[in-house]
C-alpha positions in Angstrom: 19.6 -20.4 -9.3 19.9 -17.9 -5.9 16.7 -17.7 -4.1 16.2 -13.8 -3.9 14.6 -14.3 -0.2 17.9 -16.0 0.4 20.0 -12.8 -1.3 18.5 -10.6 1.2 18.7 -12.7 4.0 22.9 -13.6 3.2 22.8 -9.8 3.3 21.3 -9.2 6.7 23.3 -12.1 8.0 26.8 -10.0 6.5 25.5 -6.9 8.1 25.2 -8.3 11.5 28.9 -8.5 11.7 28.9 -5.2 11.6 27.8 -4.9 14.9 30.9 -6.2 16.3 33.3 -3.5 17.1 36.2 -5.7 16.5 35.2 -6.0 13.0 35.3 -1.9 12.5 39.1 -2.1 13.0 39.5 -3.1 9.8 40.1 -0.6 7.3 37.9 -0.9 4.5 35.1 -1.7 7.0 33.2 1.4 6.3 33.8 0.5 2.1 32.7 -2.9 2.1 29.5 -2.3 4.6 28.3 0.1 2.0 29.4 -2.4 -0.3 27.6 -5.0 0.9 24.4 -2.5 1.4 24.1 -1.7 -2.0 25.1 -5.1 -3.7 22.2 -7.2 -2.0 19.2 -5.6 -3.5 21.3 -5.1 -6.7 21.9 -8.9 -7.1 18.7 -9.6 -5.7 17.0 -7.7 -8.6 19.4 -9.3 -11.1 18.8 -12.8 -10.3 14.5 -12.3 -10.3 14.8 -10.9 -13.1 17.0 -14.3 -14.7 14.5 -16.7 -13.2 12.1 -18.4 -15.5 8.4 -19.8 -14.7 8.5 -23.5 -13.6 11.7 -23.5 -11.5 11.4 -24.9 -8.3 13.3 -26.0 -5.0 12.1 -29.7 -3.3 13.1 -30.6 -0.2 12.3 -32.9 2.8 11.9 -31.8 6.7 10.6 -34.9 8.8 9.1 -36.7 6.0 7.4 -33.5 5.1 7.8 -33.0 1.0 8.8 -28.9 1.2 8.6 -26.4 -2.2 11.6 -23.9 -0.4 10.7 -22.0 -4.0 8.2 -22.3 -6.8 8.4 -19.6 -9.3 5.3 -18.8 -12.4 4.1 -16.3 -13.9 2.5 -14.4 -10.7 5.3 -15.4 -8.3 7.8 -13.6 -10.7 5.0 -10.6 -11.7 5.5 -9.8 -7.3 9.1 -10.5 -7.1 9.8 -8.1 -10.1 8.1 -4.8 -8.1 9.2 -6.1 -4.7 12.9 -6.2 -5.8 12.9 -3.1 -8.3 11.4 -1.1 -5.3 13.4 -2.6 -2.7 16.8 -1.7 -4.6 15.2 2.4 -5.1 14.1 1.9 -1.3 17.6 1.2 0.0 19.1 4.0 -2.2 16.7 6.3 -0.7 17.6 5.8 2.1 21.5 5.2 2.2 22.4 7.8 4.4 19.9 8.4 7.1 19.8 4.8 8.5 22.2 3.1 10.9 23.7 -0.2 10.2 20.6 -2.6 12.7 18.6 -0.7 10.3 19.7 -2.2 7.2 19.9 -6.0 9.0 16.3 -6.0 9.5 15.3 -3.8 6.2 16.9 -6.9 4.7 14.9 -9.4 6.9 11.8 -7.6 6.0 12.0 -7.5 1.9 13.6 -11.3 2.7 10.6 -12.8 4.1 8.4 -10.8 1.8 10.0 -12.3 -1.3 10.2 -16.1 0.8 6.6 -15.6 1.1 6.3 -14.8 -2.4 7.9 -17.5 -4.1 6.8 -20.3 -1.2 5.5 -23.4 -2.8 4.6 -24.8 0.3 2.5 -24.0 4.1 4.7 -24.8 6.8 7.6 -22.3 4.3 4.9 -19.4 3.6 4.0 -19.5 7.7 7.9 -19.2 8.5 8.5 -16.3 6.2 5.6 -14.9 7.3 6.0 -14.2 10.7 9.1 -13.1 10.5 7.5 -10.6 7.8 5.4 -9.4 10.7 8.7 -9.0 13.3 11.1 -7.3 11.2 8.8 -4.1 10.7 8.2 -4.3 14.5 12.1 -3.9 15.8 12.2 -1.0 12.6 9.3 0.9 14.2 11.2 0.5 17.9 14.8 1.8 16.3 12.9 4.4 15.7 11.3 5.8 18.4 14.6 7.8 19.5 14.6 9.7 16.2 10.6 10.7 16.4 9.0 13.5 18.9 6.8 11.0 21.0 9.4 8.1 21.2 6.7 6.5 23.9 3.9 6.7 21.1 6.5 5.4 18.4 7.0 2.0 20.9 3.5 1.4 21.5 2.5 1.7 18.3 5.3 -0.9 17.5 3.6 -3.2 20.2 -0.3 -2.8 18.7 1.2 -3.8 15.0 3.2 -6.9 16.7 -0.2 -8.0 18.7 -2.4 -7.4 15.7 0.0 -9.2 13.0 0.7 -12.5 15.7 -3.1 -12.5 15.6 -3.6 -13.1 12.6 -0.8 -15.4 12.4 -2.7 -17.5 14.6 -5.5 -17.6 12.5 -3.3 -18.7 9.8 -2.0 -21.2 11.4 -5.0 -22.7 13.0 -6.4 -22.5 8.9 -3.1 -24.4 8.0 -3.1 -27.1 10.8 -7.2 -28.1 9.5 -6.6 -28.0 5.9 -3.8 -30.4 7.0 -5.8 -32.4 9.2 -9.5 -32.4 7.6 -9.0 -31.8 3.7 -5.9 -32.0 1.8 -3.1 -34.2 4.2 -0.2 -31.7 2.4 1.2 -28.5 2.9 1.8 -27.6 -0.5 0.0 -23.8 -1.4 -3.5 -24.8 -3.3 -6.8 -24.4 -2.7 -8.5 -25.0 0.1 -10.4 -27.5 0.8 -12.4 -27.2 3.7 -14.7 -24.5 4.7 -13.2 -24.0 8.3 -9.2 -24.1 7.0 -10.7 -21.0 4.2 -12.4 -19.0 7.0 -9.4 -18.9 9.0 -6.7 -18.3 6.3 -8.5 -15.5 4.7 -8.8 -14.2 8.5 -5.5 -14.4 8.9 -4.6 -13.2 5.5 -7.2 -10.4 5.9 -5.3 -8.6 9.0 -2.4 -8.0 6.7 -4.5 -7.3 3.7 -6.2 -4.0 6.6 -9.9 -5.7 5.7 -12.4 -4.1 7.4 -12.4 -3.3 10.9 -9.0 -5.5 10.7 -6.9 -2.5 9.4 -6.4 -0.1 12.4 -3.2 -0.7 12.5 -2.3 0.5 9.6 -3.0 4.5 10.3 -1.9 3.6 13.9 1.9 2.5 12.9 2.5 3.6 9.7 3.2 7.3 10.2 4.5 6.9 13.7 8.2 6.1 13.0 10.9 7.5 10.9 10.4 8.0 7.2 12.3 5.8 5.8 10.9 3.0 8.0 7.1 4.0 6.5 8.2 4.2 3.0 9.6 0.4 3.6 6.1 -0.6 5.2 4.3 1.2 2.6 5.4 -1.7 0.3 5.3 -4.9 1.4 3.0 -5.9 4.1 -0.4 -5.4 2.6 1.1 -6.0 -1.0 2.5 -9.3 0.2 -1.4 -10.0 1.3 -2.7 -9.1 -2.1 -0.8 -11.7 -3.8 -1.7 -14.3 -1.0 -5.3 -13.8 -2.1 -4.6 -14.0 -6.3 -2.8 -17.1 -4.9 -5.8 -19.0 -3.0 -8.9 -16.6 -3.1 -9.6 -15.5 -6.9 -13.2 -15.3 -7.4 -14.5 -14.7 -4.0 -17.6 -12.7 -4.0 -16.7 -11.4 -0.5 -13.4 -10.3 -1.4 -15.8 -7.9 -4.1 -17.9 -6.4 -1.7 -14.7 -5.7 0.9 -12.7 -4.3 -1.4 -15.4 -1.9 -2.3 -15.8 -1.0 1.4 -11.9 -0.5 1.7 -12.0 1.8 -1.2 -14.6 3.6 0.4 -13.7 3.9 3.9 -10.3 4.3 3.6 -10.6 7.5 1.2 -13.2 8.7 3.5 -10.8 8.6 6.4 -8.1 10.0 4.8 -9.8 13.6 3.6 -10.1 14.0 7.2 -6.4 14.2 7.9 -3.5 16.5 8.0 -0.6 14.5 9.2 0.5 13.6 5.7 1.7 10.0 6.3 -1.3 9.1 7.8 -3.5 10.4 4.7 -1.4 8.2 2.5 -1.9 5.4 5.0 -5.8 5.2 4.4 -5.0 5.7 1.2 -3.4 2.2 1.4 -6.1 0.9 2.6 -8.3 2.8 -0.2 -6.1 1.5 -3.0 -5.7 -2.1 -1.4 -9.3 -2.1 -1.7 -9.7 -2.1 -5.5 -6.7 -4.5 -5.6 -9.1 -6.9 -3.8 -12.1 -6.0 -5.5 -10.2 -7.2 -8.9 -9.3 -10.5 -7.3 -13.0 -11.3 -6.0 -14.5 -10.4 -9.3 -12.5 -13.4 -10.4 -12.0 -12.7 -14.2 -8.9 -13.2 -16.1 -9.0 -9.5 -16.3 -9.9 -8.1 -13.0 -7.3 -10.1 -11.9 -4.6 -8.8 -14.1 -6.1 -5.3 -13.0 -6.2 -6.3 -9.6 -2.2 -7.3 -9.7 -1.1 -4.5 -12.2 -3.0 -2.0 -9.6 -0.7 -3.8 -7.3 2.5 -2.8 -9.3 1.8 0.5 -10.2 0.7 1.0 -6.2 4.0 0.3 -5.3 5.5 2.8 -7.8 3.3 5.9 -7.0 2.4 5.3 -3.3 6.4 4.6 -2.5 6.9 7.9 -4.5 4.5 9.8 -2.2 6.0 8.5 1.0 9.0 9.8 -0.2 8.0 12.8 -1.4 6.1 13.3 1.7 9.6 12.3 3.4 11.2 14.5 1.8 9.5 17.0 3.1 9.6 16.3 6.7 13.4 15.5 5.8 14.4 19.3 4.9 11.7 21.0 6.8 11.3 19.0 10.1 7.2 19.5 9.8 4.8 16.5 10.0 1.9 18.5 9.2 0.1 19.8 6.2 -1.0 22.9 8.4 3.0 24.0 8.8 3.8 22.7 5.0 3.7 24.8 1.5 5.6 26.9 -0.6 8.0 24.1 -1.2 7.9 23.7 -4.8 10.0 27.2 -4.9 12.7 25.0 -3.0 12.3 21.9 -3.7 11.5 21.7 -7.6 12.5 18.0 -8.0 10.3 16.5 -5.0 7.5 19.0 -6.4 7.1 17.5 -9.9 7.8 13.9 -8.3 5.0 14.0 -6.3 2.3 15.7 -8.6 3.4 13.3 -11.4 2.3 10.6 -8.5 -0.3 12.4 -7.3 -1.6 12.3 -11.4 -0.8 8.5 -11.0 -3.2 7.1 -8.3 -5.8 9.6 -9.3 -6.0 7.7 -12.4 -5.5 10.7 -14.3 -4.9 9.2 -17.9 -1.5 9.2 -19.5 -0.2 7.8 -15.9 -0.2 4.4 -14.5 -2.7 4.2 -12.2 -5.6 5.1 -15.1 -4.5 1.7 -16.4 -4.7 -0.8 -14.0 -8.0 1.3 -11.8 -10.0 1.1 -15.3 -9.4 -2.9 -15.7 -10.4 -3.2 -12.4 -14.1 -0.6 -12.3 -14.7 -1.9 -16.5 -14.6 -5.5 -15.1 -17.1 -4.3 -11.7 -19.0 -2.6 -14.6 -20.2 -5.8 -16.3 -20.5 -7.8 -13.3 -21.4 -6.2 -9.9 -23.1 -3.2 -9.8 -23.0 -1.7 -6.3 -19.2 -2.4 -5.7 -18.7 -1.0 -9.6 -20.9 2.5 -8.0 -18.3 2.6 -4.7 -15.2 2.3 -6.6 -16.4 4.9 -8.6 -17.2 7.4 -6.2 -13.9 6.4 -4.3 -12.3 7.3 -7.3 -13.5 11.4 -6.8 -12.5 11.3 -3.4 -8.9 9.6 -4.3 -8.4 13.3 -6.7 -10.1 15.3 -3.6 -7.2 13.7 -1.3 -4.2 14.6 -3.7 -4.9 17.7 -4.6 -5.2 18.4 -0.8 -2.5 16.8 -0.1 0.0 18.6 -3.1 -1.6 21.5 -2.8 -1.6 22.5 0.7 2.0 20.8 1.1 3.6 21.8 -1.8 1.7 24.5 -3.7 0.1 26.9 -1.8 1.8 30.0 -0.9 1.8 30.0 3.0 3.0 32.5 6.1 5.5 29.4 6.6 7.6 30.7 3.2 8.0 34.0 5.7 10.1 32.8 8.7 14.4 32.7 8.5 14.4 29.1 8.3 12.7 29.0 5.2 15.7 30.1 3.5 17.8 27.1 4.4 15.5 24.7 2.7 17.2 22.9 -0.4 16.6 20.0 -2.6 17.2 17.0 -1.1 20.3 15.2 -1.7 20.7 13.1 -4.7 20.5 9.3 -3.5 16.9 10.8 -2.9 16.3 12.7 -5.5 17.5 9.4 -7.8 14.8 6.8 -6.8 12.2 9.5 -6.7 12.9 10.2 -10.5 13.4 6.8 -11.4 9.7 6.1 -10.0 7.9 8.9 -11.5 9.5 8.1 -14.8 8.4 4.3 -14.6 4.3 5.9 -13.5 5.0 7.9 -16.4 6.0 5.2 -18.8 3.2 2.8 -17.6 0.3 5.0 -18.5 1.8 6.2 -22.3 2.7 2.3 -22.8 0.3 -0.4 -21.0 2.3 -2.7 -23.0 5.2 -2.6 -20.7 3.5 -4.4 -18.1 0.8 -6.5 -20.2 3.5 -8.7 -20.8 4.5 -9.7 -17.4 1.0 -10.2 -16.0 -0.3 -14.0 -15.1 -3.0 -13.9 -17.9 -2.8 -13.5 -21.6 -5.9 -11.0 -22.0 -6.2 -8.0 -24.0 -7.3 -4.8 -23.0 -8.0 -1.4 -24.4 -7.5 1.3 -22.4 -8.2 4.3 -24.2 -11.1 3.1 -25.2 -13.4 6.6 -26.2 -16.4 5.6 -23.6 -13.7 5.1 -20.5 -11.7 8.2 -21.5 -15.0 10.2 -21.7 -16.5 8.7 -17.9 -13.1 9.2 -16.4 -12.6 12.9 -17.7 -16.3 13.2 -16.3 -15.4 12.0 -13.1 -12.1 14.0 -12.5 -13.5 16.9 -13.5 -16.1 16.6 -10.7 -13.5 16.0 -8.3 -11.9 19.0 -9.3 -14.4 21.5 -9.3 -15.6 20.3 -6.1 -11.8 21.2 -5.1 -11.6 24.4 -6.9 -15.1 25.6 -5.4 -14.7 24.7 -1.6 -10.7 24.6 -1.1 -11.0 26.3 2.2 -13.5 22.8 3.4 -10.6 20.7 2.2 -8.0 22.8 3.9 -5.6 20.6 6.9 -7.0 21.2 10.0 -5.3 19.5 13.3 -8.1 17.1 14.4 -9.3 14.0 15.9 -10.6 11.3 13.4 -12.3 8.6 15.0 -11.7 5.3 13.7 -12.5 1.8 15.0 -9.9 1.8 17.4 -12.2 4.1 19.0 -14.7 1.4 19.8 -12.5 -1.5 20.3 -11.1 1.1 23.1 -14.6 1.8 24.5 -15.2 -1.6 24.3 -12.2 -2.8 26.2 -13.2 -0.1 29.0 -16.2 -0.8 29.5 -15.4 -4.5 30.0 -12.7 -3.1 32.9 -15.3 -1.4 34.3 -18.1 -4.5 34.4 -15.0 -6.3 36.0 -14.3 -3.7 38.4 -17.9 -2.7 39.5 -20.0 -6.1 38.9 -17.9 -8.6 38.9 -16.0 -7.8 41.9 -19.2 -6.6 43.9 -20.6 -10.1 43.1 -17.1 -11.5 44.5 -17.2 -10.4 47.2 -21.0 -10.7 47.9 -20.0 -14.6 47.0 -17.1 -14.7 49.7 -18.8 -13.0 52.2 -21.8 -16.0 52.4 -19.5 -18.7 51.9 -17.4 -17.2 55.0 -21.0 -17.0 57.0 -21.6 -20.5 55.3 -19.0 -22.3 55.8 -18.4 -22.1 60.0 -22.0 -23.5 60.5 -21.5 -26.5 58.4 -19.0 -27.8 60.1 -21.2 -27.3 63.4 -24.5 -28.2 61.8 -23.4 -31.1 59.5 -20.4 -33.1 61.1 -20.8 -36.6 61.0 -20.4 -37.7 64.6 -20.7 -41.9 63.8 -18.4 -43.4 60.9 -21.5 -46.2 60.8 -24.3 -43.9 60.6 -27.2 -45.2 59.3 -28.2 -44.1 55.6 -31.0 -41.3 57.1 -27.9 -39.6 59.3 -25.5 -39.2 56.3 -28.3 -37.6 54.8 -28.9 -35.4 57.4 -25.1 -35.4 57.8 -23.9 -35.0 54.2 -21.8 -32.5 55.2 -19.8 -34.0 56.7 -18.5 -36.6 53.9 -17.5 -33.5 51.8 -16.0 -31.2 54.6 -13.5 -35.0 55.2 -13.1 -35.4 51.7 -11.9 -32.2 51.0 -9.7 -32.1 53.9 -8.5 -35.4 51.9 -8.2 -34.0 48.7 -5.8 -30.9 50.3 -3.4 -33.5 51.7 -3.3 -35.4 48.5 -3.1 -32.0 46.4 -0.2 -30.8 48.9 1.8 -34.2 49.4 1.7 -35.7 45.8 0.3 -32.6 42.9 2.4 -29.9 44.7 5.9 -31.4 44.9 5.3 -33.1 41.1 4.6 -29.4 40.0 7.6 -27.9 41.6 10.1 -30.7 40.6 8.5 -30.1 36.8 8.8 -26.8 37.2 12.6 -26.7 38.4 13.6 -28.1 34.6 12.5 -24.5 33.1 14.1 -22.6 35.8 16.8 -24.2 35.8 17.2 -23.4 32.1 15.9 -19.9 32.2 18.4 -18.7 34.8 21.2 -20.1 32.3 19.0 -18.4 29.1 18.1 -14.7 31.3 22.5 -14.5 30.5 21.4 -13.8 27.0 18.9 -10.8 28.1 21.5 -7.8 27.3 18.8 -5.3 26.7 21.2 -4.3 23.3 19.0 -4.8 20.2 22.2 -6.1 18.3 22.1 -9.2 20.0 18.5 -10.1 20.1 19.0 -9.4 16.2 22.3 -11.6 16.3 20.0 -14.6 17.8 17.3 -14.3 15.5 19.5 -14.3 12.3 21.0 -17.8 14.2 18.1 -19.1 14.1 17.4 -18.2 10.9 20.7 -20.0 9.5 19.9 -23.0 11.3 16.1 -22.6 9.6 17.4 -22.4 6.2 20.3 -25.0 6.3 17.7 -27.4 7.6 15.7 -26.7 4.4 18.2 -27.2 2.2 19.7 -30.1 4.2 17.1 -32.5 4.7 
């Protein structure tokens, strides 16, 4: 038995020696890079798929008992998608990445999949913070290959703040649990109603819960392509099965969800930058993944998770499609897109078949899964049932927009000489983008496929008359309303206000307090204590040491004026030189470690794949 986290990692590790020049030398370097490229997610896939419920990996780490892997039915229903997708992902992208691009692609799906199959805490918290730095060093490769390369960094730095955040919170839920309720680390339920708070906070900033999600929209569409497709995947999926894992049957995770769904298809009729629509459309679709999993029935869980799958398929599909796109045509903008379909035939049908998909248009996957999910909020809540289904209309409002208007339409842009040099994209794109569409495709015609590999036995009819009849009605609504106001749906260049908007007003106005009060009172407060303080030691010096008790009171000043003058000796004689002889050790060792501060990305990469070597032999060591 391979771990597959451990496939992926092995490959990043192999990759890195790439980055030594000396290594290119060789002749076949080139070969067995692209060799190496291509065999990780293959083999990866290959062993998931040979792995049976039950296995597991013990080990010991200071008299810690460790689960390094625990596979069942839902760790293997996650690792299936994760490395299918990751395989098509890597294809996709085989050609337009460089070489440190691959090393932490790898670290990323890696620590996704080590998150996935984790059996224990202290395992799922080490995978899951480097699942939070990987995407952050993608999203700063990147910012040379973007227009605002400034925008592209910062962005990098609000998704590393946010996701150490809530890996704090994690922690700090871990550390209780470990403390107050359980005295293990192994993953269960938790016990205590502090260690659950702070989990699901930490679990809810990768999950984008509500008003936890900015960045999301704020990274997502900043970097290159290929670099969002990979994000599009893992981070908030990754979340998702977290909460199957610990939280099923949380009635708050019902009512989020249904806000998520809401809010996040709200947000994204509003945009035009085409990445960023698909982006609150993660959050949209995440939403009736969680809604599923707080509803807590064998069912609405298996919808929740299969809504996961099919997720992966059709949203990956759009991000490439909407990739593609900016790949041929250079435009980031529905306003500048359209016409395409007359160029790009291939990337046309792709993404209408996945725009059909998470429309939950039946005959495609996402019909499946969204209707086990709304049936189940049908019998059981009836407000969240009502938001799902009206997030549902606005899902088919957003991809018709969005294929439409950037694929469809006959537009001026068709007109200009460049026009004429748009093709089809090459074929390591083209591939995956079939493959997926055939596999949404598949999934609607024959639920079967997946009913199989889901964590509970439960039937479920899907083409049941009544649900084919309500979800006819409500795409048909959605599409009128399309039809009949097009030119209110059009892309228009715009500023959407999200909550980042607030938590930025916020953040000013607590400068400005600073700045205005606070420093006014400052100074206010030094200004007295300077008046003060020279008329003290006039007024209250203690002329006697054996004053009687009447004159120290009269006096008291004194004592404190001596005892401070006291306490500075003391505080400059004995704390002082104790703090700067401590404080030599680190300085010491930092001017020996600041040798290690190249500034080249390689070798910060190089360091943390050390580390990660000496991690995992440790693990399998002890």
């Amino acid at each position: 038995m391979i771990h597959p986290a451990l496939v992926y990692l092995t490959g990043a590790i192999s990759l890195s020696l790439f980055e030594i020049r000396k290594f290119w030398r060789l002749r076949f370097a080139q070969n067995l890079q692209r060799f190496v490229i291509i065999f990780t997610p293959l083999l990866a896939l290959i062993q998931t798929f040979l792995l049976k419920p039950q296995m597991s990996w013990f080990s010991h780490l200071l008299g810690f008992p460790l689960v390094f892997f625990y596979a069942d039915k839902l760790s293997l229903f996650m690792g299936y998608i994760f490395t299918l997708i990751g395989l098509l992902a890597i294809v996709y992208f085989l050609d337009n990445r460089e070489n440190k691009h691959f090393i932490f692609s790898f670290l990323y799906i890696g620590a996704s999949l080590g998150v996935v199959f984790a059996g224990d805490f202290l395992t799922f918290f080490i995978f899951w913070e480097i699942m939070a730095l990987a995407p952050t060093f993608l999203v700063w490769l990147d910012a040379q290959r973007t227009e605002q390369p400034q925008e592209c960094l910062k962005a990098g730095y609000r998704y590393l703040i946010y996701h150490l955040v809530g890996g704090l919170f994690l922690l700090a839920g871990i550390v209780v649990e470990y403390i107050s309720g359980s005295g293990t680390f192994l993953v269960n339920t938790l016990t205590t109603r502090l260690s659950f708070s702070l989990v699901l906070l930490g679990i809810g900033v990768n999950a984008a819960f509500i008003p936890l999600h900015i960045w999301l929209p704020d990274t997502y569409p900043k970097p290159y392509f290929t670099t969002s497709i990979l994000m599009s995947v893992y981070t908030t999926k990754t979340a998702v099965y977290v909460l199957a894992r610990i939280f099923p049957g949380v009635n708050f995770l019902v009512y989020m969800g249904a806000l998520m769904a809401i809010y996040g298809v709200t947000l994204a009729l509003l945009q035009s930058n085409p990445r960023k629509l698909l982006s609150y459309h993660i959050i949209s679709q995440v939403g009736y993944m969680v809604a599923g999993i707080g509803i807590g029935t064998a069912l609405s869980i298996n919808g929740g998770m299969a809504h996961l799958f099919n997720n992966i398929l059709y949203k990956t599909l759009l991000f490439m499609c909407a990739g593609s796109a900016i790949y041929i045509t250079g435009k980031n903008d529905l306003t500048e897109l359209g016409g395409l379909f007359k160029k790009m035939p291939v990337t046309t049908i792709c993404c209408i078949i996945a725009a059909l998909s998470i429309s939950g248009v039946p005959g495609f996957n996402g019909y499946i899964s969204k209707g086990m999910v709304i049936s189940e909020a049908h019998h059981h809540y009836r407000i969240p049932f009502l938001i799902l289904e009206i997030a549902s209309v606005g899902t088919l409002l957003s991809f018709l927009k969005f294929t439409y208007f950037g694929f469809l339409r006959e537009t001026m842009q068709t007109d200009f000489g460049g026009f004429r040099q748009i093709r089809e994209v090459p074929w390591n794109m083209s591939l995956p983008m079939c493959i997926i569409a055939l596999l949404c495709v598949l999934g609607g015609l024959y639920p079967q496929l997946l009913s199989g590999i889901l964590p509970y036995p439960v039937e479920y009819h899907a083409y049941e008359f009544e649900h084919l009849k309500s979800t006819l009605g409500l795409l048909s609504i959605g599409a009128i309303m399309f039809i009949s106001a097009k030119e209110f749906f059009a892309p228009h260049k715009r500023r959407t206000f999200d909550f980042d908007y607030f938590y930025t007003n916020i953040a000013t106005g607590f400068i400005w307090f600073c700045k205005r009060i606070v420093a006014k009172i400052d100074t206010i407060y030094t200004n007295a204590i300077e008046k003060v303080i020279p008329y003290a030691k006039e007024e209250w010096a203690i002329i006697s040491e054996e004053g009687r008790v009447e004159d120290i009171v009269k006096d008291g000043g004194g004592l404190v004026v001596r005892g401070s003058k006291k306490m500075d000796i003391f505080e400059r004689n004995v704390i002082d030189n104790a703090v700067n002889r401590i404080a030599q050790i680190p300085m010491s060792i930092a001017s020996k470690v600041r040798k290690l501060q190249t500034g080249r990305v390689q070798n910060y990469a190089g360091i943390i794949l050390l580390l990660l070597v000496i991690l995992l032999l440790l693990f399998v060591i002890l």
